[in-house]
Backbone as JSON Lines, residues from 0, in Angstrom:
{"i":0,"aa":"X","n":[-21.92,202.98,-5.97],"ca":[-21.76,204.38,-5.64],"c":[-23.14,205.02,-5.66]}
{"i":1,"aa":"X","n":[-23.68,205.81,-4.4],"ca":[-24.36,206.27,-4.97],"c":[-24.69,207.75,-5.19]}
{"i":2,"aa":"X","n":[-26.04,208.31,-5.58],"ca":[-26.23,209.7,-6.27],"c":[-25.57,210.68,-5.56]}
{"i":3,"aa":"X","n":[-26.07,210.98,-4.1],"ca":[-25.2,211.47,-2.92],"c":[-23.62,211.99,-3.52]}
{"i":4,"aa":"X","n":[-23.07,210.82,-3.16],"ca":[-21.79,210.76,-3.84],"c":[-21.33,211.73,-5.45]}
{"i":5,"aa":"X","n":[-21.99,210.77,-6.15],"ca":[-21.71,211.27,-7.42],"c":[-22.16,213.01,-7.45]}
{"i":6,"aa":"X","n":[-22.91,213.18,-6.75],"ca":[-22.73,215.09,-7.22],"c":[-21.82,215.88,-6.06]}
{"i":7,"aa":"X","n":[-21.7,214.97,-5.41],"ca":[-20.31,215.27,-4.78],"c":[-19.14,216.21,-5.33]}
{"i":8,"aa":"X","n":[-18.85,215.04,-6.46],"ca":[-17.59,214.69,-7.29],"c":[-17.13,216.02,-7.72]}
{"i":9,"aa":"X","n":[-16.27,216.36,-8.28],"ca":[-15.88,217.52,-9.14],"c":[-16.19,217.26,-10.5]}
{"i":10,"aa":"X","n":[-15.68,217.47,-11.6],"ca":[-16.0,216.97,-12.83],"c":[-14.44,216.35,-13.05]}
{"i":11,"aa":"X","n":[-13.63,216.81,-12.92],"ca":[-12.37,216.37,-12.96],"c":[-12.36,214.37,-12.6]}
{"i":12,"aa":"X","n":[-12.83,214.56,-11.32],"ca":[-13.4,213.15,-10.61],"c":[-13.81,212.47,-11.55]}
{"i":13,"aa":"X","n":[-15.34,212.77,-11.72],"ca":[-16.29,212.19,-12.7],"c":[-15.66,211.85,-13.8]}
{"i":14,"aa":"X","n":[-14.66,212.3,-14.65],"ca":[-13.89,211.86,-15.26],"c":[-13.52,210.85,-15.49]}
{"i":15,"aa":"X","n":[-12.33,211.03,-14.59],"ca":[-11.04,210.09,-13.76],"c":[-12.07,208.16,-13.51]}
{"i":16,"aa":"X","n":[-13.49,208.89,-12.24],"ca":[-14.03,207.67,-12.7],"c":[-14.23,207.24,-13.74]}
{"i":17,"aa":"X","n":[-15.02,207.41,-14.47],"ca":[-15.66,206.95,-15.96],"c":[-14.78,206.42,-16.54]}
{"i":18,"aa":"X","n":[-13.35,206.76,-16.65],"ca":[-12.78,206.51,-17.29],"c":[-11.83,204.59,-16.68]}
{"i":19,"aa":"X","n":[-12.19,205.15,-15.6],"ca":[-11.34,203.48,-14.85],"c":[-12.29,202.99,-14.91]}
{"i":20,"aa":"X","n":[-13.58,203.51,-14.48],"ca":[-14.87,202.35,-14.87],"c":[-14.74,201.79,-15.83]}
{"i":21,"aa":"X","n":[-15.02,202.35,-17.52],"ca":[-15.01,201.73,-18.09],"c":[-13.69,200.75,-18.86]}
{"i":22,"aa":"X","n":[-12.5,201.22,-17.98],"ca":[-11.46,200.15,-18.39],"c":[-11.71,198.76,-17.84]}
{"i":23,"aa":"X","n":[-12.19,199.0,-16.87],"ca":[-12.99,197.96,-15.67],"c":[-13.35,197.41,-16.36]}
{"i":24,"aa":"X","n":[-14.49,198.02,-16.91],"ca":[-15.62,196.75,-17.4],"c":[-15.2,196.07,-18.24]}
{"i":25,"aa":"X","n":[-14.2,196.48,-19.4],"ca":[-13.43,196.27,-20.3],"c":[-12.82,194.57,-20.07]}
{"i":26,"aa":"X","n":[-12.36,195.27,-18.5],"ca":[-11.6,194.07,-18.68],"c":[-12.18,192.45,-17.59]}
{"i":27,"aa":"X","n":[-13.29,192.75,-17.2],"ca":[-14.31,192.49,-16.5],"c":[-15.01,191.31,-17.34]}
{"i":28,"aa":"X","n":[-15.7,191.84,-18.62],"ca":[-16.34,191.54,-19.86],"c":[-15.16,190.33,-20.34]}
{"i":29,"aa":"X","n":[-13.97,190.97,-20.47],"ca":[-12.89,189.97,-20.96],"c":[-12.56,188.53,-20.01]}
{"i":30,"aa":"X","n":[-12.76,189.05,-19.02],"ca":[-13.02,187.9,-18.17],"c":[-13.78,187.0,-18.12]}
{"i":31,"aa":"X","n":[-14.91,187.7,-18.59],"ca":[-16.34,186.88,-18.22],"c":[-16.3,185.69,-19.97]}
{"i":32,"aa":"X","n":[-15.47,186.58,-20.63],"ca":[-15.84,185.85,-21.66],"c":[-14.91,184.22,-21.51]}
{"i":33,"aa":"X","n":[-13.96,184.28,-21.54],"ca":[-12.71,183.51,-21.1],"c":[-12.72,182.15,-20.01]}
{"i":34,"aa":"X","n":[-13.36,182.71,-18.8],"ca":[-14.1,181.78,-17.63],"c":[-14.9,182.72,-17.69]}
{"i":35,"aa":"X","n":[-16.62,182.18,-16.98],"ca":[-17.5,182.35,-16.67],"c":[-16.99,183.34,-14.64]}
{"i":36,"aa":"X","n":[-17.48,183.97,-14.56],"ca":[-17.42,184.97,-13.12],"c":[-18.03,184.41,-12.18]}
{"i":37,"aa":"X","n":[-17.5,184.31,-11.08],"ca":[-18.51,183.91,-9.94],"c":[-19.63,184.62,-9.71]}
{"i":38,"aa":"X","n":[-19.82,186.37,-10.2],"ca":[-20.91,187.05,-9.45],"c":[-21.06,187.75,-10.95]}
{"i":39,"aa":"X","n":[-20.95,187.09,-11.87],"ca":[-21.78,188.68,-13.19],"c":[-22.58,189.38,-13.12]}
{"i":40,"aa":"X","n":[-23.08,189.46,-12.29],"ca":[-24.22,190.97,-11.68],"c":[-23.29,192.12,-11.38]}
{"i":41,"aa":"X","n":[-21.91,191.8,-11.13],"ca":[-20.72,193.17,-11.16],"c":[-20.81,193.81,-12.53]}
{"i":42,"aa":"X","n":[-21.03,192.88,-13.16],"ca":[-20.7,193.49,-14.49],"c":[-22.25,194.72,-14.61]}
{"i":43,"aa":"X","n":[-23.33,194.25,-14.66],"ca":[-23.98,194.95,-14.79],"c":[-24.11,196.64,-13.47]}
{"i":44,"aa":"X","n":[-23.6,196.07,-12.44],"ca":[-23.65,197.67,-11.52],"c":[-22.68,198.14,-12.11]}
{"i":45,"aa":"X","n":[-21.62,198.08,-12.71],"ca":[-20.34,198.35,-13.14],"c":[-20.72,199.38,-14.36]}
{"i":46,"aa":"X","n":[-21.39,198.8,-14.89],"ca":[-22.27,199.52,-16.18],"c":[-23.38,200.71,-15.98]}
{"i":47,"aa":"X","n":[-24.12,200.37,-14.59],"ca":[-24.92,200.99,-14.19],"c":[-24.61,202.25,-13.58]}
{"i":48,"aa":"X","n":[-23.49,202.05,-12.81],"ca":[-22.24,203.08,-12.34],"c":[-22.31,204.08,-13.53]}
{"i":49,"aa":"X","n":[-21.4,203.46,-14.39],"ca":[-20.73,204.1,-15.38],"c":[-21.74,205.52,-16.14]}
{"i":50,"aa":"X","n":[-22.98,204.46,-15.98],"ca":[-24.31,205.49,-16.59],"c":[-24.79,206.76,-15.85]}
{"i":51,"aa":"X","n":[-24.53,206.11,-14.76],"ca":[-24.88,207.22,-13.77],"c":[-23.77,208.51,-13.57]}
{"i":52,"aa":"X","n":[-22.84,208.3,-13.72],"ca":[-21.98,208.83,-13.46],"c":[-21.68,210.01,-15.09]}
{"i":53,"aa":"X","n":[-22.1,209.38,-16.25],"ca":[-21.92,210.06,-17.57],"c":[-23.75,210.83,-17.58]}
{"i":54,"aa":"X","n":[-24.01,210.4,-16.72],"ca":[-25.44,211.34,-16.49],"c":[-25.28,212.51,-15.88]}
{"i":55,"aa":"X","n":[-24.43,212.64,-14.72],"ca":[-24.0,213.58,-13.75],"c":[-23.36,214.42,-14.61]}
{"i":56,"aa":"X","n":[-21.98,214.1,-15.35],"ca":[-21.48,214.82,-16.35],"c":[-22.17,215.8,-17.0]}
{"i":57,"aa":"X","n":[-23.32,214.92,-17.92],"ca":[-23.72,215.43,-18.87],"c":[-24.58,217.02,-18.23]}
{"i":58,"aa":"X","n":[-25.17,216.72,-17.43],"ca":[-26.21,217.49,-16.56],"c":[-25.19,218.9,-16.34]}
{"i":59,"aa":"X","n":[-24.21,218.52,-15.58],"ca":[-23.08,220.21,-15.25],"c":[-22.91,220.52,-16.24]}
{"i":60,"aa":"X","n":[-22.53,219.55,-17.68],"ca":[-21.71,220.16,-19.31],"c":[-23.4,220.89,-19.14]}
{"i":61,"aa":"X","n":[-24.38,220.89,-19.3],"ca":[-25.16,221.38,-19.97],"c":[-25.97,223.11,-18.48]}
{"i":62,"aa":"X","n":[-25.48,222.47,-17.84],"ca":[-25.45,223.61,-16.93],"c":[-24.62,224.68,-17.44]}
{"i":63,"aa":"X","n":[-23.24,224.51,-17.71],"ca":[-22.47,225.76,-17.7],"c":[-22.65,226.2,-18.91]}
């Protein structure tokens, strides 16, 4: 996803993502541990996402 996008979002959104993101990764991580992943570099944009996206957050919380 990128920045574009993310200030797009509403905060409601930004949310909603973050929040499936990080079930994602959750269960992503659980995977990886269990069998090895064909592409574990998901895991890390997945994370990278997630950061970006609790960055965007943080930035409007501290706006209003």
């Amino acid at each position: 996803m990128k920045q574009q996008e993310i200030t797009k979002m509403s905060v409601e959104d930004l949310k909603d993502q973050i929040a499936n993101g990080t079930e994602t990764l959750v269960k992503m991580r659980l995977a990886h541990k269990v069998s090895p992943m064909e592409n574990p570099l998901q895991i890390r944009s997945l994370r990278r996402n997630i950061a970006r996206l609790k960055t965007e957050l943080t930035k409007r919380e501290a706006q209003a």
